[in-house]
Every structure is written in structure tokens, then in C-alpha cells.
Residue frames relative to the residue before (quaternion, step in Angstrom):
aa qw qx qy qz dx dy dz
X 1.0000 0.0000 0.0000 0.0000 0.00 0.00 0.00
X 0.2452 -0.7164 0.6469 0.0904 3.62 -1.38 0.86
X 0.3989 -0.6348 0.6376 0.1772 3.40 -0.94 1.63
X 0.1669 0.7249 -0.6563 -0.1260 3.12 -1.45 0.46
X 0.1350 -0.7392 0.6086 0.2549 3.58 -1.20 0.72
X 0.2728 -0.6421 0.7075 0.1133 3.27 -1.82 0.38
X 0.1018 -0.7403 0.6617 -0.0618 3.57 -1.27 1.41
X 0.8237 0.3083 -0.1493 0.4518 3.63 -0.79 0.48
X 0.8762 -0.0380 0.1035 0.4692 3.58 -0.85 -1.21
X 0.5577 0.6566 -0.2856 0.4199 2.73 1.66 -2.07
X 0.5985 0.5422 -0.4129 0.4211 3.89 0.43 -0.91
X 0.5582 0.7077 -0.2039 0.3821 3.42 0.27 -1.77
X 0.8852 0.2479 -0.0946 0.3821 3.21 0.05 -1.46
X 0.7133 0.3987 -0.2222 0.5318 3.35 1.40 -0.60
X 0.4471 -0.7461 0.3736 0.3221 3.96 1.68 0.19
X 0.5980 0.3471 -0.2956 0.6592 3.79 1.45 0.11
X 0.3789 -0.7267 0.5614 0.1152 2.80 -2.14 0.30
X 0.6991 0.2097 0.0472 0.6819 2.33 2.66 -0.36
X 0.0463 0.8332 -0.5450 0.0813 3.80 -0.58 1.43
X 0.0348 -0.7962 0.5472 0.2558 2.92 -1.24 0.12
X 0.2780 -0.8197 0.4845 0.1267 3.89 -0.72 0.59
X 0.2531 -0.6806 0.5942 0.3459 3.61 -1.05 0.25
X 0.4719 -0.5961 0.6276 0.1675 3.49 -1.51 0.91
X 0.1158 -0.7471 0.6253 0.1935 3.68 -0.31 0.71
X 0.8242 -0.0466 0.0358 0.5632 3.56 1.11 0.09
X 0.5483 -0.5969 0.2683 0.5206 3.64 -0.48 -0.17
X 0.3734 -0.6247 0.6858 -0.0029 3.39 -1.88 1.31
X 0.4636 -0.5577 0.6381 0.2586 2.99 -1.92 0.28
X 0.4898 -0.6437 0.4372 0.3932 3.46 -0.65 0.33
X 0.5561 0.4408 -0.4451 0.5461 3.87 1.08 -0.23
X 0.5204 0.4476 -0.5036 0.5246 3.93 0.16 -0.41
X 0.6811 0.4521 -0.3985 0.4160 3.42 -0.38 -1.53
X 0.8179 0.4881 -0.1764 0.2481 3.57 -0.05 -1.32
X 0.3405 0.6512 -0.2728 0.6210 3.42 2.25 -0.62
X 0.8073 0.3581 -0.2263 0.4109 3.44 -0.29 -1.24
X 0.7723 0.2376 -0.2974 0.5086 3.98 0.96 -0.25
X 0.6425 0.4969 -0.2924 0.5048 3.65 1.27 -0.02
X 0.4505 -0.6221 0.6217 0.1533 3.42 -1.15 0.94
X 0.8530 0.1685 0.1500 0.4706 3.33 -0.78 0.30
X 0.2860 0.8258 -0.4789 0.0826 3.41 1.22 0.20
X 0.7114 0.5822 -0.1304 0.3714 3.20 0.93 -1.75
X 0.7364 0.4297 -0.3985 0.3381 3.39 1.26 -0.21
X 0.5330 0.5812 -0.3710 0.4904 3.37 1.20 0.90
X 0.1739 -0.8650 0.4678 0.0531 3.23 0.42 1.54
X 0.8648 0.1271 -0.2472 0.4181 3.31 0.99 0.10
X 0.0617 -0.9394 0.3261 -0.0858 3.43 -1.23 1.07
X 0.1251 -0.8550 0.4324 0.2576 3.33 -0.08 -0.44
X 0.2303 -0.8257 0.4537 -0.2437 3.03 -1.17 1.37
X 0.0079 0.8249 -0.5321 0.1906 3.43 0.20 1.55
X 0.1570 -0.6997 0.6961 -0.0356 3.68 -1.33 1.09
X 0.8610 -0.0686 -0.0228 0.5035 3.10 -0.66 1.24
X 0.6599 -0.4715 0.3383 0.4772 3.84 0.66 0.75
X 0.5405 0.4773 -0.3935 0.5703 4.12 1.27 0.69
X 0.6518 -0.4407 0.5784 0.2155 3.13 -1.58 1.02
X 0.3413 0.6970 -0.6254 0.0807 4.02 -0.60 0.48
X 0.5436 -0.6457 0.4742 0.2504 3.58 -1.73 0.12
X 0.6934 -0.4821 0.2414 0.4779 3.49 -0.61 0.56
X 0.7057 0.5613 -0.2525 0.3509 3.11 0.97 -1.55
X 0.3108 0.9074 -0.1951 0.2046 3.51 1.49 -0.32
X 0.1443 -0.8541 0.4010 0.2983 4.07 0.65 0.80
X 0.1527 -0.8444 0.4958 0.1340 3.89 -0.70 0.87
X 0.2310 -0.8199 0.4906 0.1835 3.54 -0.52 0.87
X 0.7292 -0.3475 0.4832 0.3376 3.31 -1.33 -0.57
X 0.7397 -0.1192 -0.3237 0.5778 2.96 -0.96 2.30
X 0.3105 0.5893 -0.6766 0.3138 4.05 0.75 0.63
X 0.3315 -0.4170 0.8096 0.2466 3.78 -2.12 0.70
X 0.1771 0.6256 -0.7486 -0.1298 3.09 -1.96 0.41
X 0.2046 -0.8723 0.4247 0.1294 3.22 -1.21 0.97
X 0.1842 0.8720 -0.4518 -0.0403 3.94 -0.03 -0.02
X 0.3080 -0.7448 0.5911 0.0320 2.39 -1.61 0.66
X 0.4681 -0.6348 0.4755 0.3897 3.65 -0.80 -0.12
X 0.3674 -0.5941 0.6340 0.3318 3.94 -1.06 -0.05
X 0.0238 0.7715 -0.6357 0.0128 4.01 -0.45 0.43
X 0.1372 0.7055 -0.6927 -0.0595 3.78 -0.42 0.51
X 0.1305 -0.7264 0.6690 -0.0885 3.31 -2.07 0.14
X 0.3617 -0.7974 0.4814 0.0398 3.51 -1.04 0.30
């Protein structure tokens, strides 16, 4: 199983703040994150941590990995 947290919108849209998923093999952490996020892709920017580390979407997650994200939101 992959832990995932959700902060911000990412929550919101997916109604948890917290999931977990089974990995029928290895995933990117953007795939993974598609499949539990509405609307994922139209946030072009984020932020994205595996296992308490800075990583990039493109990023391969295994079994028992945490991933956490979050959205970037700026404003004025």
C-alpha cells in the first residue's frame, strides 16, 4: 500500500486528507496522483514529497512509499 497525503485543494477535490492505494506494480507518483485527484493536471504547479524528500512528479513510487502533495497557490 501507498500512503498518500493531501493538503489544500488537492484534499477538497479528492474528499480525504488521507489515502491509501495498492500498487499493482510500480507507478509514477503523477499517475498515482491522477487516479485519486480530480482535476489533478490542471495544477501545473506543485509540490511533492516521497517519503519526507522533495521529488518530481515524474518520480517511480514503490510499495509502503508516503507521498505527500500539495498544490503551489500564489496571490497578491
Amino acid at each position: 500500500m501507498v500512503k498518500i497525503r493531501l493538503m489544500g485543494a488537492f484534499a477538497h477535490l479528492a474528499k480525504a486528507r488521507e489515502l491509501e492505494v495498492k500498487l499493482e506494480g510500480p507507478k509514477t507518483a503523477n499517475e498515482i496522483l491522477r487516479e485519486v485527484i480530480p482535476r489533478y493536471d490542471e495544477f501545473h504547479d506543485k509540490i511533492i514529497f516521497i517519503n519526507g524528500k522533495p521529488a518530481k512528479g515524474e518520480a517511480i513510487v514503490e510499495e509502503n512509499d508516503e507521498i505527500k502533495v500539495m498544490p503551489v497557490l500564489s496571490g497578491g
